[in-house]
N, C-alpha and C positions, 0 to 999 in steps of 0.2 A: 434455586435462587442464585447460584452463584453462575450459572452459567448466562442467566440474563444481565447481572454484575457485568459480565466479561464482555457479554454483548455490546452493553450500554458505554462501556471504555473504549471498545475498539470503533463505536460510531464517533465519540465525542474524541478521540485521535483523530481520525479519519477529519472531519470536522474543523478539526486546529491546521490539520495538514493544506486543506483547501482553502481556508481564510489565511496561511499563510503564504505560499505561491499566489494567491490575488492578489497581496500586499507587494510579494515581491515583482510581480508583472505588471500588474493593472494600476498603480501610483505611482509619483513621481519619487518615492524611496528609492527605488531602483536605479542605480547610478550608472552602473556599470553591465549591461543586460546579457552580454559576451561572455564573461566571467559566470555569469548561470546558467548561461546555456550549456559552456562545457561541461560543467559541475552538475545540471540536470539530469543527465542519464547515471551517473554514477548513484546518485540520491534514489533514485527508483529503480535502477537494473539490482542492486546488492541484498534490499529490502523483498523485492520481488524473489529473488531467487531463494533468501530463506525462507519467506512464505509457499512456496513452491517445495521445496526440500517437505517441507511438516505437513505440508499438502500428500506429497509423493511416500512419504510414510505412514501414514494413517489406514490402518486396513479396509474401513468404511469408504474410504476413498478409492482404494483399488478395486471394490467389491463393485460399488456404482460404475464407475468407468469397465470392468467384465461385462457389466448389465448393459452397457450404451455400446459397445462393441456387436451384440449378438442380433 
Protein backbone atom coordinates (compact mmCIF):
# COMPACT_ATOMS: atom_id res chain seq x y z
CA UNK A 1 0.00 0.00 0.00
CA UNK A 2 2.56 2.29 0.55
CA UNK A 3 4.29 1.97 -2.44
CA UNK A 4 1.12 2.86 -4.54
CA UNK A 5 0.90 5.98 -1.72
CA UNK A 6 4.31 6.92 -3.15
CA UNK A 7 3.14 6.26 -6.54
CA UNK A 8 -0.05 8.32 -6.38
CA UNK A 9 2.40 11.47 -4.83
CA UNK A 10 5.05 11.41 -7.38
CA UNK A 11 2.02 11.46 -10.27
CA UNK A 12 0.19 14.34 -8.49
CA UNK A 13 3.98 16.31 -8.14
CA UNK A 14 4.54 15.51 -11.60
CA UNK A 15 1.00 17.00 -12.11
CA UNK A 16 1.62 20.27 -10.21
CA UNK A 17 4.98 20.49 -11.98
CA UNK A 18 3.26 20.73 -15.59
CA UNK A 19 0.19 22.95 -14.72
CA UNK A 20 2.83 24.99 -13.35
CA UNK A 21 5.39 25.68 -16.34
CA UNK A 22 1.73 26.10 -18.45
CA UNK A 23 1.08 28.92 -16.21
CA UNK A 24 4.40 30.08 -16.44
CA UNK A 25 4.64 29.79 -20.40
CA UNK A 26 1.34 29.46 -21.74
CA UNK A 27 -0.40 32.94 -19.79
CA UNK A 28 0.15 36.21 -19.70
CA UNK A 29 1.64 35.82 -15.83
CA UNK A 30 4.73 35.48 -17.50
CA UNK A 31 6.57 38.83 -17.62
CA UNK A 32 9.67 38.38 -17.99
CA UNK A 33 10.22 34.76 -20.29
CA UNK A 34 14.30 35.32 -20.41
CA UNK A 35 14.68 35.20 -16.83
CA UNK A 36 13.07 31.45 -17.23
CA UNK A 37 14.48 30.43 -19.66
CA UNK A 38 17.94 30.71 -18.14
CA UNK A 39 16.61 29.40 -14.78
CA UNK A 40 14.95 26.37 -16.78
CA UNK A 41 17.73 24.12 -17.19
CA UNK A 42 18.99 24.60 -13.73
CA UNK A 43 15.25 23.51 -12.36
CA UNK A 44 15.37 20.17 -14.36
CA UNK A 45 19.27 19.34 -15.09
CA UNK A 46 19.81 19.31 -10.59
CA UNK A 47 16.41 17.39 -9.99
CA UNK A 48 17.22 15.04 -13.03
CA UNK A 49 20.63 14.26 -11.84
CA UNK A 50 19.47 13.18 -8.35
CA UNK A 51 16.95 11.11 -9.80
CA UNK A 52 19.48 9.61 -11.92
CA UNK A 53 22.07 9.23 -8.88
CA UNK A 54 19.05 6.74 -6.94
CA UNK A 55 18.34 5.44 -10.39
CA UNK A 56 22.27 4.43 -10.83
CA UNK A 57 22.23 2.98 -7.10
CA UNK A 58 19.44 0.79 -7.09
CA UNK A 59 20.64 -2.89 -7.72
CA UNK A 60 17.34 -3.83 -9.55
CA UNK A 61 18.47 -1.11 -11.77
CA UNK A 62 21.87 -2.25 -12.69
CA UNK A 63 20.54 -5.98 -12.73
CA UNK A 64 17.91 -4.77 -15.84
CA UNK A 65 20.20 -2.62 -17.69
CA UNK A 66 23.02 -6.29 -17.35
CA UNK A 67 19.72 -7.82 -18.92
CA UNK A 68 19.33 -5.04 -21.83
CA UNK A 69 23.15 -5.10 -22.49
CA UNK A 70 23.35 -9.05 -23.33
Amino acid sequence: MTKLAHVILCQLVAAIWIAAIWVLYCTPACTHPIEHLIAAPVAVLIPAAVIMRRLCSDPRVMRWLDEQRQ
